[in-house]
N, C-alpha and C positions, 0 to 999 in steps of 0.2 A: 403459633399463637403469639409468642413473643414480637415476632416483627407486627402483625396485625395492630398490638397494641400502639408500638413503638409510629406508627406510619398513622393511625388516628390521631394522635398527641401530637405528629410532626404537621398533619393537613389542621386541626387546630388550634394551634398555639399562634400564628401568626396573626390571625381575623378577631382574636378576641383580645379584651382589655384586662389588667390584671385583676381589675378590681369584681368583675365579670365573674371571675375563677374563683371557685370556693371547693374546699377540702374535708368532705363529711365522710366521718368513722363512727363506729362503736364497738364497745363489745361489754358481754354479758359473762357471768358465769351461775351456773345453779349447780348445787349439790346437798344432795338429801337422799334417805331413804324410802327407798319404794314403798307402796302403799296395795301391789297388784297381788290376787294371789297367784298370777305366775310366776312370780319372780319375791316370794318373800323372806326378809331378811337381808334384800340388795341394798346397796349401795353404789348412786349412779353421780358421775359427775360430768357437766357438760360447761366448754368453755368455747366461747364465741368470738370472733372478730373480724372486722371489717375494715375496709379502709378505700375513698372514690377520690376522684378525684371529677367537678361537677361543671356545669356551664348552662347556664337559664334551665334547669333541673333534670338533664342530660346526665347521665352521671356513668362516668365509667370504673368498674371496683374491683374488689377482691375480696375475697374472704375463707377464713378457714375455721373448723370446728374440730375439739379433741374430744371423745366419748371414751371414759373409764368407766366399769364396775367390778364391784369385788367379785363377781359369779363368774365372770370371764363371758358372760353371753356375747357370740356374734356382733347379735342386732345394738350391742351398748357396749361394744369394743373398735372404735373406728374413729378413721381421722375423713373429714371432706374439705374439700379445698378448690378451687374455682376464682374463674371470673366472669363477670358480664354486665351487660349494659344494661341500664334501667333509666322510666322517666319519672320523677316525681313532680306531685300539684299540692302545693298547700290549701288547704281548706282552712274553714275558720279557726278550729278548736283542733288540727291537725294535720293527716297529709294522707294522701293517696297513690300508693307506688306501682309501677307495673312491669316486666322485665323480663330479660331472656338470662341465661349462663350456662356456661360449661363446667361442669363438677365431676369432679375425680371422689369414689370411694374406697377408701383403701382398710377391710376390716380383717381382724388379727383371729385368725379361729383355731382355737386348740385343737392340736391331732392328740393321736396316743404319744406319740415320741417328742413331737418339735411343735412350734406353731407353724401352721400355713396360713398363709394371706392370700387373699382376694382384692384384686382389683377392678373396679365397673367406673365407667365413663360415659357423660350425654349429656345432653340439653334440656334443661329444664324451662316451665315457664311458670310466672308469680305474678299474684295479684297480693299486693298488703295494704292493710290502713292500721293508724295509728288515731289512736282521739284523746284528749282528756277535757278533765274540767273541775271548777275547784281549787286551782291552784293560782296562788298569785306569782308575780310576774316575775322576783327571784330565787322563787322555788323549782326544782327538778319537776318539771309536771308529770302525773299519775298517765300511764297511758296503755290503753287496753289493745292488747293488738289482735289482729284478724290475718292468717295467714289463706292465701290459698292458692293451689298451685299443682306442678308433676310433682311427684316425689323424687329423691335422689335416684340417681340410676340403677341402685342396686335392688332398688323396692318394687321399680319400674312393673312385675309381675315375671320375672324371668322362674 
C-alpha cells in the first residue's frame, strides 16, 4: 500500500503547480452519554481524523478513528484507520464528495481471562454532502452532513 501511495505522489508532483496543491484535514470528537436502552448508563467517546493531500479536488487521504466506552462493548471499543481516494465538487452553500478506501478494524473484546482483538479489512465506498447556511463569511459555517456508503468491514454482515 505504502509504495502505491509513494508512486501516485511521485507520477504527480511533477505535472502540477504548487499553488494547484492544497492540504485539507479535520477532525472531530463527540462524547456523551448514551441515550439507547441497550446500552444505558454508557458512556461513548469517539474521536476523529483526517488528513489529504488534493489537486483540482482529487484528493488523496488518511484517516483514523479511536472508539471508547465505559461498558467495554465490542461494537464502541475500536480503533479504524485507512486510506483512500476521493473526488470532491463544491456546490453553492457546500460540497459533494464521493470515494473509495481501504479500512482496517481493529476491535478490543473482553474474554473471561484477557482481552482478544479482532481484526477485519476492505473496501469501502461513500457518497457525503455537506450544506450550510446562515452564516456569515467569518464564521465556522453550520453544516449538516449526509453520510452514505459500505459500512466498515467488520459490519460488512459477516
Amino acid at each position: 500500500m505504502r509504495s502505491v501511495l509513494l508512486l501516485a505522489c511521485v507520477l504527480v508532483a511533477p505535472s502540477v503547480q504548487a499553488e494547484e496543491v492544497y492540504y485539507p484535514g479535520s477532525s472531530w470528537t463527540s462524547s456523551g452519554r448514551m441515550l439507547t436502552p441497550a446500552e444505558p448508563r454508557n458512556w461513548l467517546t469517539v474521536v476523529h481524523a483526517e488528513q489529504g493531500i488534493a489537486y483540482r479536488g482529487l484528493e488523496l487521504y488518511g484517516m483514523t478513528e479511536f472508539w471508547k466506552d465505559k461498558h467495554k462493548f465490542d461494537w464502541n471499543n475500536r480503533n479504524i484507520g485507512g486510506v483512500g481516494l476521493r473526488f470532491t465538487q463544491s456546490v453553492r452553500t457546500g460540497m459533494v464528495r464521493a470515494g473509495v478506501s481501504y479500512l482496517a478494524d481493529h476491535r478490543r473484546l473482553p474474554g473471561l481471562w484477557r482481552y482478544q482483538n479482532t481484526y477485519t479489512h476492505g473496501l469501502t465506498f461513500s457518497v457525503e454532502s455537506y450544506f450550510g447556511w446562515g452564516h456569515r463569511q467569518r464564521e465556522f459555517p453550520h453544516v449538516n452532513p449526509v453520510f452514505v456508503g459500505t459500512p466498515v468491514p467488520s459490519e460488512g454482515g459477516r
